[in-house]
C-alpha positions as a printed Julia matrix, in Angstrom:
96×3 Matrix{Float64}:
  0.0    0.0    0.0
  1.57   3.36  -1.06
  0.82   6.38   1.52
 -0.13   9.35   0.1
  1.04  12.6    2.75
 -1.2   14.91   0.73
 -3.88  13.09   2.07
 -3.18  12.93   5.31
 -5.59  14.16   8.17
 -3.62  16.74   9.87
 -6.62  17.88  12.0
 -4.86  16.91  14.97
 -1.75  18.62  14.07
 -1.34  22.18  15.83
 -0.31  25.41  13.72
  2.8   26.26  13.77
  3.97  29.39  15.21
  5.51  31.74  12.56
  7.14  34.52  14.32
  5.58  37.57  13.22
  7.84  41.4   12.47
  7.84  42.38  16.4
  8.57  38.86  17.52
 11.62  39.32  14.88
 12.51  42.42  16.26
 12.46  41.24  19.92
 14.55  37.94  18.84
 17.12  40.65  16.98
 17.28  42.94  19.86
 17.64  40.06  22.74
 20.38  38.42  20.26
 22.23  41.65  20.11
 22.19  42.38  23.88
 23.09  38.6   24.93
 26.26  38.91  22.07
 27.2   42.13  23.65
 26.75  41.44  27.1
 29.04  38.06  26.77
 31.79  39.79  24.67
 35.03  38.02  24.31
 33.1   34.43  26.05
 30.43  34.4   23.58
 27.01  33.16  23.39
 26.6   29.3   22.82
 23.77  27.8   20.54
 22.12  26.52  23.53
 21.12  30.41  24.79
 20.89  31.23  21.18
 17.55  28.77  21.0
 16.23  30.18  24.49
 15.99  33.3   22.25
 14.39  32.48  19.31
 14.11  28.94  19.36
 14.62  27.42  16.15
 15.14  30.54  14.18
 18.88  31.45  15.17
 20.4   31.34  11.95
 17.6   33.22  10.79
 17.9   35.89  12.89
 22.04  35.62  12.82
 21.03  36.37   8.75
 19.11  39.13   9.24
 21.66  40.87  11.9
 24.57  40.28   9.47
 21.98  42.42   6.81
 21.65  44.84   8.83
 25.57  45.42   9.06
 26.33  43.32  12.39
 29.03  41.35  12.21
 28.59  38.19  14.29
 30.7   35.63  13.82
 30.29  31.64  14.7
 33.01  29.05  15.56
 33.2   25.49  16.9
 34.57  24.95  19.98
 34.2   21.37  21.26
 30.89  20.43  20.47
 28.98  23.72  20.77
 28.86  26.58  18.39
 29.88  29.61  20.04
 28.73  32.88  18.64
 30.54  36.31  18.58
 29.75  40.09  18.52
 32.67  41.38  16.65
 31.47  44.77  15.16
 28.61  46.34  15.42
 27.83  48.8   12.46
 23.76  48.75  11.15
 24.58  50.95   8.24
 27.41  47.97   6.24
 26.08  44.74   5.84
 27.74  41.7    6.03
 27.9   38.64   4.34
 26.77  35.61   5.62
 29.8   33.84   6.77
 30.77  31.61   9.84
């Protein structure tokens, strides 16, 4: 028997939650301060997703637009993320 997901009852399913411009904004602004609050320790993945969840590279994109230059390295087995210019007028490509 072949399934067919387009037929699938989802009725149980709930929506999911698609952060709208001022929950953006809030996730951006949180990011920033937690980045510039840490400094030279950075901010780990882990706090990253007690932010925005499952949007971090998202909202890592649209900071980098907007001329922020966050950086992201390895170390061990977290991803540690680093404030290391702040400038909203250049943006920045979208590099680790």
């Amino acid at each position: 028997m072949q399934l067919n997901f387009l037929d699938a009852d989802t009725s149980h399913l709930e929506p999911v939650n698609v952060p709208t411009a001022s929950d953006k904004a809030r996730q951006k602004a949180e990011i920033l301060q937690a980045l510039e609050w840490a400094g030279e320790e950075g901010v780990t993945t882990l706090r990253m997703r007690e932010i925005c969840a499952l949007s971090v590279s998202q909202r890592i994109s649209d900071l980098r637009r907007e001329g922020h230059k966050i950086v992201c390295r390895a170390v061990g087995n977290s991803n540690w993320y680093f404030l290391e210019e702040s400038n909203p007028t250049t943006p920045q490509e979208n590099v680790r």
